[in-house]
N, C-alpha and C positions, 0 to 999 in steps of 0.2 A: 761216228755219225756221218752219213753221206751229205754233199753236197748238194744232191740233186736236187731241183725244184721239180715238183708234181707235176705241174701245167709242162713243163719241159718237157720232161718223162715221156707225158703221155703224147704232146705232139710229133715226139720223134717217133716213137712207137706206131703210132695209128699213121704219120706220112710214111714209114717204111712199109707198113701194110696197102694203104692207097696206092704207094709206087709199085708193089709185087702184084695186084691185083690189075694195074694198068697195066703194066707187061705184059697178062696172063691174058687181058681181055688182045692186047696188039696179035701175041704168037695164034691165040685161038680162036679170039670171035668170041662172042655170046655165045655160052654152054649153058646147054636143057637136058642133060641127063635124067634117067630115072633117078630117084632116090635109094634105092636097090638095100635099105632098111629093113630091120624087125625080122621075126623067126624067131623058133627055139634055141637054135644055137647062137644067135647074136644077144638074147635074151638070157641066159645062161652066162655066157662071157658078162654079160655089166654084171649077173649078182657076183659074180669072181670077182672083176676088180673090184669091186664095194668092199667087199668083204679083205681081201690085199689091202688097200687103201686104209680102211680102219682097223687093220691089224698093226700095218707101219705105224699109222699116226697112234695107236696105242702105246709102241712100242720104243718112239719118238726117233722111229729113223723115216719117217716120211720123204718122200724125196718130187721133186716138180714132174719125173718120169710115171712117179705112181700116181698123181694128181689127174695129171692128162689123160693117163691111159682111162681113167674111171671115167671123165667125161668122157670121151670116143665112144669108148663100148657105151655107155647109157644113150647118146644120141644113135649110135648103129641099131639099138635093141627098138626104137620107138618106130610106130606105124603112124599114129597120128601125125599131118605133116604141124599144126600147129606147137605139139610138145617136141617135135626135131625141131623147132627153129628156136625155141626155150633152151631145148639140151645144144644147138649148136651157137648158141649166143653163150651158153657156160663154157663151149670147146673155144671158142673165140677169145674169153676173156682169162680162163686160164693161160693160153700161151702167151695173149698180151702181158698179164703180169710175171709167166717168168722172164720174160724179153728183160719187162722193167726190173726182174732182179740182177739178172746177169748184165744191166747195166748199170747198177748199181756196184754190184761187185769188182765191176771192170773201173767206173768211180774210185772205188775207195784204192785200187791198187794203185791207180794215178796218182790218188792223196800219199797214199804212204812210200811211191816212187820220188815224189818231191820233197821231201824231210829227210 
């Protein structure tokens, strides 16, 4: 069982995010790109990885790589800009939580480096 406290977790997590996001706005400035979304072939790729994804998790070799990929391609396939910012608060929160697993994991090796 890890160590980690939650609220911890999640402050490290979301101020590594706030400080790469601060950097990004320093090197670049405020960016207005297009959203350059949706299409048959972006629409296609999500049912791909949908269907990857619940074949792994079927298969119980799911992996945080197949996880993410599913969110991307579903926010890349979406035209509506309100359901991209749904599918990209999903793309947001999946890699929040592998962050918080591989900090986790990075945790318990610490625990079992000191025993």
């Amino acid at each position: 069982m890890s160590n980690i406290n939650p609220d911890t977790a999640y402050s490290r997590v979301y101020g590594d995010i706030a400080r790469e996001r601060a950097a990004q706005d320093a090197k670049w400035g405020e960016q207005n790109h297009p959203d350059g979304t949706a299409g048959p072939g972006r629409r296609a790729a999500a049912r791909s990885a949908k269907l990857w994804t619940n074949s792994q998790a079927a298969e119980r070799t799911l992996a945080w790589a197949d996880v993410l990929e599913e969110e991307v391609a579903e926010a890349l396939a979406e035209d509506d800009p309100a359901k991209l910012r749904a599918e990209l608060v999903q793309v947001a929160a999946v890699a929040a939580a592998w962050i918080e697993a591989i900090d986790r994991r990075s945790a318990l090796l610490e625990d079992t480096d000191e025993r």
